[in-house]
Steps between C-alpha positions, in 0.01 A plus 500: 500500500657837468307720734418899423796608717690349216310624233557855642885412566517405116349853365757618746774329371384575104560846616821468617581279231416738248656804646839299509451391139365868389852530280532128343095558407544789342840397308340225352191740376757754392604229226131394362274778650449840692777469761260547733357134652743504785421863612157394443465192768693683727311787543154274517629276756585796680163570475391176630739454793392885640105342406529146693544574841138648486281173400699263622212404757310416163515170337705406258272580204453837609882545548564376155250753320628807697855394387388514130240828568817663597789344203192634269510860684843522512722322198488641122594328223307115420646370805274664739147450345648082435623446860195681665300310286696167658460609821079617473463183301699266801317712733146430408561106444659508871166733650490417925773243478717518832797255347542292201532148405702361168112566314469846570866590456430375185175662427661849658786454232276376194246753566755805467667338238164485332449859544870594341337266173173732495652803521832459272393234301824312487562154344804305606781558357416902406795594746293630792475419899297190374729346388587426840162462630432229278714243575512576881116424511556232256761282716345661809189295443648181399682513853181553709335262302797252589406583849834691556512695848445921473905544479550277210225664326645794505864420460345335138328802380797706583669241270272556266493867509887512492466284205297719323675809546786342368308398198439874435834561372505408170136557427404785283275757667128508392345742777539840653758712413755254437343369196565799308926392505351207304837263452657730747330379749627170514786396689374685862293394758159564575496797756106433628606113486806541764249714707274225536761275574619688796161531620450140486855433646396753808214274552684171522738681681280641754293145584908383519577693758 
C-alpha cells in the first residue's frame, strides 16, 4: 500500500527533483525545442510545494487535482496544460482514496496518462513524454498482473519509462515545436519524456525510502 503521506512526499520530491534538474531539462529542450521545459517544471513545482502544505488533510484525490490546478496556473509552454492535465485526470480516478493499492496506482497513472493522449494527441513513437508513459504502464501492468509486490511494480515501470526515453533519441520529432527541425530533430532526447521519467523515478523512490 503506499499511504497519502507518501503520495504527498512524492509531489514533494518531484519538486525537488525538478528544481535540481531545471538546467539538464532545459539543455535538452534547447536542442529540439523552446529552451524553456526545465525553467518550466521548476517554477510549477515551486508552485506546488508552496500549494501542498495547505490540503494535505485532504485525500489523496483532492491532493492530486490541486497539484495539477496549480502546474496549469503556473507553467507556460505544452508542459503545463499536459502535466496538469495528468495530475486532474489521476486526481479524479483516485476521488476519497486515503492510500493506494497496486490497482489504483495503476489507475492514478493510466488515468493521467490518458489525459496527456486527449489533450496532445500523441501516438508512440511521435517523440513526446509518451513515449515513456507507454511502456511504463505497459510492463507496469504485466507485473501486477504477475502478482508482483508495490516495489517491483514500480521499479518495472521505471524500467520501462527509462526505456522509452532512451528510445527517443533517434526518433524524428512529430509534435510541438520540435517537429518543425524535422531531421534535425533526431539524435536528442525527448525533454517531456525525461520529465516523466523523473517523476516516475521520485515515486519509486519515495515508496523506497
Amino acid at each position: 500500500m503506499v499511504t497519502k503521506d507518501q503520495v504527498v512526499q512524492w509531489l514533494e520530491n518531484t519538486g525537488k527533483v525538478m528544481i535540481e534538474n531545471k538546467d539538464y531539462l532545459t539543455q535538452l529542450d534547447a536542442a529540439i525545442g523552446d529552451a524553456d521545459h526545465g525553467i518550466n517544471m521548476a517554477r510549477g513545482f515551486t508552485k506546488v510545494l508552496e500549494k501542498l502544505p495547505t490540503v494535505t488533510d485532504k485525500d489523496i484525490g483532492n491532493i492530486l487535482k490541486t497539484t495539477g490546478m496549480t502546474l496549469i496556473s503556473s507553467v507556460g509552454g505544452a508542459s503545463g496544460p499536459l502535466y496538469g492535465t495528468f495530475f486532474m485526470r489521476s486526481g479524479m480516478a483516485m476521488a476519497s482514496k486515503e492510500e493506494l493499492d497496486n490497482e489504483d496506482l495503476y489507475k492514478m497513472l493510466s488515468s493521467g496518462v490518458e489525459g496527456i493522449v486527449q489533450r496532445g494527441r500523441p501516438n508512440l513513437e511521435d517523440k513526446t513524454m509518451f513515449d515513456a508513459w507507454s511502456p511504463a504502464l505497459e510492463d507496469m501492468r504485466a507485473a501486477i498482473d504477475e502478482g508482483k509486490e508495490t516495489l517491483v511494480v514500480l521499479e518495472t515501470a521505471v524500467a520501462g519509462a527509462k526505456r522509452g526515453v532512451e528510445n527517443t533519441i533517434p526518433l524524428q520529432a512529430r509534435k510541438g515545436r520540435a517537429s518543425y527541425l524535422g531531421e534535425r530533430s533526431i539524435g536528442h532526447q525527448d525533454p517531456g519524456a525525461t520529465s516523466s521519467y523523473l517523476m516516475l523515478k521520485a515515486l519509486l523512490d519515495t515508496v523506497n525510502a
